[in-house]
KOLZA-165515 format. One record per residue (C-alpha): residue in one letter; chain; x, y, z. Coordinates in pm, 1 decimal, decimal comma. Layout:
<atoms>
+-----+-------+----------+----------+----------+
! res ! chain !       xx !       yy !       zz !
+-----+-------+----------+----------+----------+
!   A !     A !        X !        Y !        Z !
...
+-----+-------+----------+----------+----------+
</atoms>
This chain:
<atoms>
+-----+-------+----------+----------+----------+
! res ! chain !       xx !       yy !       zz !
+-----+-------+----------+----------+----------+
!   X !     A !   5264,0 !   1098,8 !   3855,3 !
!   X !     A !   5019,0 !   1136,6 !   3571,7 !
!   X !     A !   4727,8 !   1360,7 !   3512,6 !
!   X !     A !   4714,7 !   1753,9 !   3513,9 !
!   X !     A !   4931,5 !   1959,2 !   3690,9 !
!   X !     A !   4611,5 !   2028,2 !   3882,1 !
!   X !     A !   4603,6 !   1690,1 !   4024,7 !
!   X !     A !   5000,5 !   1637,7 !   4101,3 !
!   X !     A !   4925,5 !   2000,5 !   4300,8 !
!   X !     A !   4622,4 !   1893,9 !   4452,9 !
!   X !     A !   4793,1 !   1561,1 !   4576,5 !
!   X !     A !   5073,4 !   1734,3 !   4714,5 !
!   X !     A !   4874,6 !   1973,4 !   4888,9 !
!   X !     A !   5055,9 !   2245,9 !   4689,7 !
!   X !     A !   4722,0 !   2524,8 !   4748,9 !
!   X !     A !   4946,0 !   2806,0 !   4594,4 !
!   X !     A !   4978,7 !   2603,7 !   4285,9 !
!   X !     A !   4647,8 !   2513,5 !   4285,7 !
!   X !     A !   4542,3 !   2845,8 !   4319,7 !
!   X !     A !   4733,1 !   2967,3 !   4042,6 !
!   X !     A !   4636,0 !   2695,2 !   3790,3 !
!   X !     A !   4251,2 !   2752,0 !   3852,6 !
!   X !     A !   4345,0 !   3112,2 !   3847,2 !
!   X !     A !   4469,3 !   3023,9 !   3488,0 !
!   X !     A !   4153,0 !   2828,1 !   3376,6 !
!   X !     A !   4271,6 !   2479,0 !   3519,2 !
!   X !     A !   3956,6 !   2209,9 !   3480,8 !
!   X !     A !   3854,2 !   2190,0 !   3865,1 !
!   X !     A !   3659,9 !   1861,4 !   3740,9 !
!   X !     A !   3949,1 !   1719,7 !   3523,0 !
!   X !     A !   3964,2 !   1284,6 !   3580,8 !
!   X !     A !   4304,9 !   1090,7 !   3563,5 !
!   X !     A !   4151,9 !    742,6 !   3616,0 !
!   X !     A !   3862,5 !    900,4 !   3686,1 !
!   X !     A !   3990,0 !   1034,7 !   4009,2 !
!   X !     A !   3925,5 !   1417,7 !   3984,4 !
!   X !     A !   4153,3 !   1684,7 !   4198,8 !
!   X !     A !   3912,5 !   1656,3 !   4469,6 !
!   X !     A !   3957,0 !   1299,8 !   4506,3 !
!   X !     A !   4308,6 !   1332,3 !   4493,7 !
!   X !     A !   4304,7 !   1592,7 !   4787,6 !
!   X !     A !   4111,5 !   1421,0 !   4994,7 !
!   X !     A !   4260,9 !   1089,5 !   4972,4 !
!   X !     A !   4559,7 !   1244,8 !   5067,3 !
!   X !     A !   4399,2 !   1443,8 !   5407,5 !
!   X !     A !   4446,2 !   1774,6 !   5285,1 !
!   X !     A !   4123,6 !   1928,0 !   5431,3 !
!   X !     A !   4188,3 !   2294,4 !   5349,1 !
!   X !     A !   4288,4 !   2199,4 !   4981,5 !
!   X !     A !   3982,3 !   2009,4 !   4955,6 !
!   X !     A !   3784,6 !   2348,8 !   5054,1 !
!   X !     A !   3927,3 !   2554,0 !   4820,0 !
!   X !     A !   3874,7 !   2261,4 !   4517,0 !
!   X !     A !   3474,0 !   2301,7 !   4605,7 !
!   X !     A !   3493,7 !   2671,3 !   4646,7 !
!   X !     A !   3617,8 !   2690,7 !   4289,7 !
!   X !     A !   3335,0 !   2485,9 !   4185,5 !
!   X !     A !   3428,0 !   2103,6 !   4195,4 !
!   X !     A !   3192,6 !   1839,1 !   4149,4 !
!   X !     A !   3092,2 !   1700,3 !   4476,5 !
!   X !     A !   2880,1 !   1395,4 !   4348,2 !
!   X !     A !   3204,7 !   1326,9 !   4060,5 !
!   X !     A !   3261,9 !    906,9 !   4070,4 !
!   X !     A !   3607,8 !    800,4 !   4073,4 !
!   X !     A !   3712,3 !    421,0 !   3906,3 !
!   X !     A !   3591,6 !    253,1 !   4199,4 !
!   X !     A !   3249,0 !    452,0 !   4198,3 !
!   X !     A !   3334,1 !    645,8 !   4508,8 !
!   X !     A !   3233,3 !    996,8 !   4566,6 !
!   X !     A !   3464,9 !   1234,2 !   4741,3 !
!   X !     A !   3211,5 !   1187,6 !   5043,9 !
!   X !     A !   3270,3 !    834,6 !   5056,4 !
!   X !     A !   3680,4 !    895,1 !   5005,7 !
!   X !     A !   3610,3 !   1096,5 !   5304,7 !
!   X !     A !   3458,1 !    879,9 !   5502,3 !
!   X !     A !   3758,2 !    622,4 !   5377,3 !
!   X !     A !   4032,1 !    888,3 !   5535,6 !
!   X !     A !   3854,4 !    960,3 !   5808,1 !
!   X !     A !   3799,4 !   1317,8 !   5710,7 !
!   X !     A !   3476,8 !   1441,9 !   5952,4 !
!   X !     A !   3536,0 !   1832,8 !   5828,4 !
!   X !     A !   3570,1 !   1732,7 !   5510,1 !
!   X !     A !   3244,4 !   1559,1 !   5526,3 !
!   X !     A !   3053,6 !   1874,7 !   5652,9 !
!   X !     A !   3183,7 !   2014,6 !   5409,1 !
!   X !     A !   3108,7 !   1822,8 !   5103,7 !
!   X !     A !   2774,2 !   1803,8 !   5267,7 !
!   X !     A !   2745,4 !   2139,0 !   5309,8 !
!   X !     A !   2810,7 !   2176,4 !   4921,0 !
!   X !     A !   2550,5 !   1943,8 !   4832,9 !
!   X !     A !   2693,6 !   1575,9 !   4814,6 !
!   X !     A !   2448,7 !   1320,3 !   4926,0 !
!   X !     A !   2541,3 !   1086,1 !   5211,0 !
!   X !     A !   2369,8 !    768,6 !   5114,6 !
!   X !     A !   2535,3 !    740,3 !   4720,2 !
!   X !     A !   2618,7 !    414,8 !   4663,5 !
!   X !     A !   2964,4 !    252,2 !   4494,3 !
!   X !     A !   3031,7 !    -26,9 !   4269,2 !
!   X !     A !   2965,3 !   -277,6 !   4537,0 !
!   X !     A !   2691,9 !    -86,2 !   4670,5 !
!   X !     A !   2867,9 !     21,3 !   4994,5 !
!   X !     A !   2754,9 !    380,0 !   5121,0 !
!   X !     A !   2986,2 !    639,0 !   5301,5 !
!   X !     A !   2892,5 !    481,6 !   5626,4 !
!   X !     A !   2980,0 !    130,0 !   5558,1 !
!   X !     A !   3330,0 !    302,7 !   5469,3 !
!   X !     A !   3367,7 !    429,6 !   5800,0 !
!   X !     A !   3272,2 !    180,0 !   6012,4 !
!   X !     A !   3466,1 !    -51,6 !   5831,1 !
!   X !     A !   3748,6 !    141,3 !   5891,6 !
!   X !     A !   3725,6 !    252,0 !   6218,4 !
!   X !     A !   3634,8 !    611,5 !   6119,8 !
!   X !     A !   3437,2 !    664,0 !   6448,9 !
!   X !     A !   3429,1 !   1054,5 !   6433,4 !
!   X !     A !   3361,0 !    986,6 !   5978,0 !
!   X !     A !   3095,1 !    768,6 !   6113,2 !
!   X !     A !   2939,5 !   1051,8 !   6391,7 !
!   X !     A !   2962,1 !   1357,2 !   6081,6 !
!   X !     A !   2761,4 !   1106,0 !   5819,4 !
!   X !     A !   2481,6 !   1037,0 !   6047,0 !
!   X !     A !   2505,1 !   1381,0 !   6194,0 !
!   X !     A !   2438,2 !   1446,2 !   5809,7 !
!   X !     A !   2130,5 !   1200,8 !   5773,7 !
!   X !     A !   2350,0 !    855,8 !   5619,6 !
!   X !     A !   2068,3 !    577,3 !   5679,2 !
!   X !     A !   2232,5 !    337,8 !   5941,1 !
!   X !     A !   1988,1 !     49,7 !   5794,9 !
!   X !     A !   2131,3 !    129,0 !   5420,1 !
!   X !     A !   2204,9 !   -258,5 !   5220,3 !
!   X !     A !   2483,4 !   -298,5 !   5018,3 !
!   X !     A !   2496,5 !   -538,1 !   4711,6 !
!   X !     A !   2589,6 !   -834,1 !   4966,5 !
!   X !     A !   2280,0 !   -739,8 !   5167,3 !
!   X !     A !   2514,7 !   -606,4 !   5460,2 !
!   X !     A !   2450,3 !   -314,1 !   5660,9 !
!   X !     A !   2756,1 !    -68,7 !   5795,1 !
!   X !     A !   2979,2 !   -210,2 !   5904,3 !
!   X !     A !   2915,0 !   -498,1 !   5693,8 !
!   X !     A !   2969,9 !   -772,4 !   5900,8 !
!   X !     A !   3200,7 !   -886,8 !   5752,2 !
!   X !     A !   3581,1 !  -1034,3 !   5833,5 !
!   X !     A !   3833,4 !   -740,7 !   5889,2 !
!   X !     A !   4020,3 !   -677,2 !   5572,9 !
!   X !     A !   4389,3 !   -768,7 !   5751,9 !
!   X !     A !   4439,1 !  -1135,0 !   5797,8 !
!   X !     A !   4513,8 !  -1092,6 !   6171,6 !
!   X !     A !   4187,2 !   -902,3 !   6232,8 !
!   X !     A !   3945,9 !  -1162,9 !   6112,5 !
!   X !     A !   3665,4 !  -1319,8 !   6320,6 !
!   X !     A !   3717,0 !   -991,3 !   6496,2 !
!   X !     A !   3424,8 !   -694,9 !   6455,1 !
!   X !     A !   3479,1 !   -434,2 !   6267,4 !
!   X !     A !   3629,3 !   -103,5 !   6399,0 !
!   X !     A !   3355,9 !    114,3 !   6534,5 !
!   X !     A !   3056,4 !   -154,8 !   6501,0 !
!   X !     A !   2998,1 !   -103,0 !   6893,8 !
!   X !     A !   2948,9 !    262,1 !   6841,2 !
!   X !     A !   2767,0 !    201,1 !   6532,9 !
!   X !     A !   2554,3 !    -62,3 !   6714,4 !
!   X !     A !   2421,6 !    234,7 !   6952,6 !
!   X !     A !   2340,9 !    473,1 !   6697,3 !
!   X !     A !   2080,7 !    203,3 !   6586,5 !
!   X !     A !   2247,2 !    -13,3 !   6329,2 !
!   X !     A !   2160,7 !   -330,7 !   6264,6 !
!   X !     A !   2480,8 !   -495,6 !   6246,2 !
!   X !     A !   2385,9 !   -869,0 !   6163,3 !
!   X !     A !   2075,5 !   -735,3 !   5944,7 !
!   X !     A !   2092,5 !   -870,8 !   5585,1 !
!   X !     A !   2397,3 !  -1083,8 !   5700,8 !
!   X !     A !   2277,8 !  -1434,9 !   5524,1 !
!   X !     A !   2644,6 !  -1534,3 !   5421,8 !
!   X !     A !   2734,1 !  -1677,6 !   5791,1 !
!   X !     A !   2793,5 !  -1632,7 !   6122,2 !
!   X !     A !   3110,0 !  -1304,8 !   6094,1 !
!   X !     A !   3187,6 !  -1103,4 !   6384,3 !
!   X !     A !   2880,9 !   -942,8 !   6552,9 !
!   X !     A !   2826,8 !   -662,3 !   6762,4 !
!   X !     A !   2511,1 !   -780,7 !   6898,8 !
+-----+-------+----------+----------+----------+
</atoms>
């Protein structure tokens, strides 16, 4: 493992480590491939770690190498608390990544049903266009091989939240939820 000992604790979920490292001056914000410990933390599912990363001051908005957020790595995991509370902290729910994907396409595309319920909850805009044009949860083919010309996880449930599923979708006819 590379980075800090911050990060190896934080991706371990070892919160008495972390603890004593930021009680020792440990850079909350500190990148190793530009993921920071809070990325690490919550990539991994470890909600409560994740908590005490903000409460000692992480940066909610930091980008890791893919341009994700810790919102959007959230959303990723499937993380709803985590969500409030990176929300709760100040993160924005509509940032953008490399490919211009938001939290919510995340989510959807994933499956993340209850990710999905805390974003919009939070005020993530269910019309948002990625660089492709695509609205969550894309369309688009499933990522697995054996899942395309299926719809996306979730796009039912994100159809009746308002979504426009096909909006935007000028590449061809993927899976639907209209």
């Amino acid at each position: 493992m590379h980075g800090t000992p911050l990060h190896t604790a934080a991706s371990v979920n070892h919160i008495e480590m972390v603890k004593l490292l930021l009680k020792h001056g440990a850079n909350v914000d500190a990148e190793d491939n530009s993921d920071s410990p809070l990325h690490l933390a919550i990539h991994a599912g470890h909600g409560e770690l994740a908590r005490l990363l903000m409460e000692a001051g992480a940066d909610v908005q930091a980008r890791n190498h893919a341009g994700n957020p810790p919102v959007q790595v959230a959303a990723f995991a499937g993380l709803p608390e985590v969500i409030k509370l990176l929300v709760e902290a100040g993160s924005p729910v509509n940032l953008q990544d490399q490919v211009g994907d938001t939290p919510l396409h995340d989510a959807a595309l994933q499956g993340q049903v209850e990710a999905a319920q805390a974003l919009i909850a939070a005020g993530a805009d269910v019309h948002a266009t990625n660089n492709a044009g695509k609205t969550p949860p894309g369309p688009c083919p499933a990522k697995r091989p054996r899942e395309r010309g299926r719809s996306a996880p979730g796009s039912r449930w994100l159809a009746q939240q308002g979504g426009l599923l096909d909006a935007g979708d000028q590449a061809g006819p993927h899976a639907r939820a209209r």
